[in-house]
N, C-alpha and C positions, 0 to 999 in steps of 0.2 A: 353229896353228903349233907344231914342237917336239912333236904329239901331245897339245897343249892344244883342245879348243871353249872358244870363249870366246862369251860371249850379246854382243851387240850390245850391250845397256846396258852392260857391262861396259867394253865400247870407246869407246861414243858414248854420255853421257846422256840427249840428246834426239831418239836413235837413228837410223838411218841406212835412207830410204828412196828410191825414184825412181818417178814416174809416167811411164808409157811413153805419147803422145798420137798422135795424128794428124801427118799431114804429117813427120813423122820427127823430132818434137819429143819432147824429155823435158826433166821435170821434177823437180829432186832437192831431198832436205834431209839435208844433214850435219851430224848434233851441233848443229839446230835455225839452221845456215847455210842458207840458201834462191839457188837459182840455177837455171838451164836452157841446156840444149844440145841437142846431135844425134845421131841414132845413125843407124848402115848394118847391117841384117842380111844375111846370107849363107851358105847353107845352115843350119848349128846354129850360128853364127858371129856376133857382134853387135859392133859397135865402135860406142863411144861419147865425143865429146869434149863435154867436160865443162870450162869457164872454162880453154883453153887448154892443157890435159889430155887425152891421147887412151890412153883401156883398151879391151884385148879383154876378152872373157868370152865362155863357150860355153854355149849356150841345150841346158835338159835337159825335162825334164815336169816342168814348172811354179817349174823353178828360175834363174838366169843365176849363171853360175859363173867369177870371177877368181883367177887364179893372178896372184898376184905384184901386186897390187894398188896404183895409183900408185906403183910401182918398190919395196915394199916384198918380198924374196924372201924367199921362204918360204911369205909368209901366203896363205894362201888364203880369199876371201870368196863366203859362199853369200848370195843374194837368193832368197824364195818369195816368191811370187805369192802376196797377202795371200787368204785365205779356204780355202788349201787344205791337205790334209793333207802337203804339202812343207814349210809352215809349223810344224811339229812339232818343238819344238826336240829331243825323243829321237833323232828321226833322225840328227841330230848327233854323237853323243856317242861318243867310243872306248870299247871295249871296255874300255880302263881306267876310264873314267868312270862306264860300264851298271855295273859290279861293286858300284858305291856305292848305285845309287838303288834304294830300297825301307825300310821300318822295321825299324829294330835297336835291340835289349834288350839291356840286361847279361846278365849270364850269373856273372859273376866279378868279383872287381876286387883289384888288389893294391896297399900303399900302400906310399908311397918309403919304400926301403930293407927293405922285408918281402922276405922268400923265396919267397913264394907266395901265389896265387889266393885268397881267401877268398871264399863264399857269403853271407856274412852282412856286413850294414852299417848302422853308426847312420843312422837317419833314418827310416828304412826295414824295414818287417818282410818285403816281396819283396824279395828281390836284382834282379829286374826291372825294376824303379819306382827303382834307382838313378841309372843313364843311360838316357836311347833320344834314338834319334837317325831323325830322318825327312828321306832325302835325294829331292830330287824332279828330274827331268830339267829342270828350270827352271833350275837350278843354285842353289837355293835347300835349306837344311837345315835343321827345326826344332829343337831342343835342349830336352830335359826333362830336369832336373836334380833329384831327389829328390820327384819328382811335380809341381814347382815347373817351368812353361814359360819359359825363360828369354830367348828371341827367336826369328826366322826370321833367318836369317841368309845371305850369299853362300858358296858354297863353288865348289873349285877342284881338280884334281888332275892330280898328275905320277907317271908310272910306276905304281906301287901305295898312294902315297900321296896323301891328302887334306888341306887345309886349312880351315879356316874361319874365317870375316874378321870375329871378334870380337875385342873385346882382352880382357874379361874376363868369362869363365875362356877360357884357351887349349888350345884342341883343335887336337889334330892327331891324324889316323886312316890307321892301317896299315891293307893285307889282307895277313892269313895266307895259306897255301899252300894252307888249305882249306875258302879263303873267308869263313871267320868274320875279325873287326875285333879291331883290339888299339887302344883310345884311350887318348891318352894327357892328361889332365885336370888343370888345374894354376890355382888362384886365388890368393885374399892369403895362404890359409891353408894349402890342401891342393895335393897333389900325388898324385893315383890315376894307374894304369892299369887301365882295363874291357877286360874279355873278351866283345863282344858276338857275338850272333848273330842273326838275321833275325826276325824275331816273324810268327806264324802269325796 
């Protein structure tokens, strides 16, 4: 919604699926809620009531697809057919989001209130090995902090901008015009911006 994917854990912790059976029965579990109904297909057309609940969704190659989901507008929810490559959550991902995933190094980094970029930083004798950052179409980011791994973490994004759902140290990640990342890194102690770019 809004130009967000959002992963299904995100929405549902004990995630959100439906068995389609015989005799025009289904079988669902929401957010680890267990129940069952009925569905009517029709041409690419599936209607399903669900505990006095009744949604459309349009049946695609190996997908069933709602707009507007129990009356919520806007959202749209994609369902794959467990085992296939519709199951991919990249396929997902807006183009704002594809710009994030893959690894990035520093390059630079400048510290609050400096003027400028500097190449070189205590810790560290690579400017490289300062930040990277490894974002994965899971919607999951690694973070290495001075060669030092500091978690896997959720990440999220809006427009050109990234989040990431840790509380400490707080990242938050621009893209430039030319692609390269401006993060902006901030602990108990420090406050950087890195100049990253894509690691070969």
């Amino acid at each position: 919604m809004m130009g967000i994917s959002v992963s299904v854990e995100d929405m549902f912790e004990d995630g959100f699926s439906f068995d389609i059976e015989n005799e025009n029965q289904i079988v669902f579990n929401a957010d680890g809620t267990k129940g069952q109904g009925t569905y009517k297909v029709q041409d690419d057309e599936i209607s399903i009531a669900l505990e006095g609940e009744e949604i459309e969704g349009t049946i695609g190659d190996d997908t069933i697809t709602f707009d507007d989901l129990m009356g919520e507008e806007g959202i749209k929810v994609i369902f794959a057919k467990e085992g296939t490559e519709a199951a991919n959550p990249a396929l997902y991902l807006s183009d704002e989001e594809k710009a994030f995933i893959g690894n990035w190094m520093s390059d630079g980094v400048e510290e609050l209130l400096e003027d400028e970029m500097s190449t070189t930083m205590d810790g560290v004798d690579d400017i490289h090995d300062a930040l990277r950052l490894e974002f994965n179409a899971n919607k999951e980011v690694t973070v290495v902090y001075k060669k030092e791994e500091l978690g896997t973490y959720a990440w999220y994004a809006f427009s050109d901008t990234a989040g990431i759902e840790c509380e400490t140290p707080s990242i938050l990640v621009g893209v430039n015009e030319d692609g390269t990342l401006n993060v902006d890194y901030s602990d108990d102690e420090n406050y950087y911006t890195f100049h990253m770019v894509k690691a070969e």
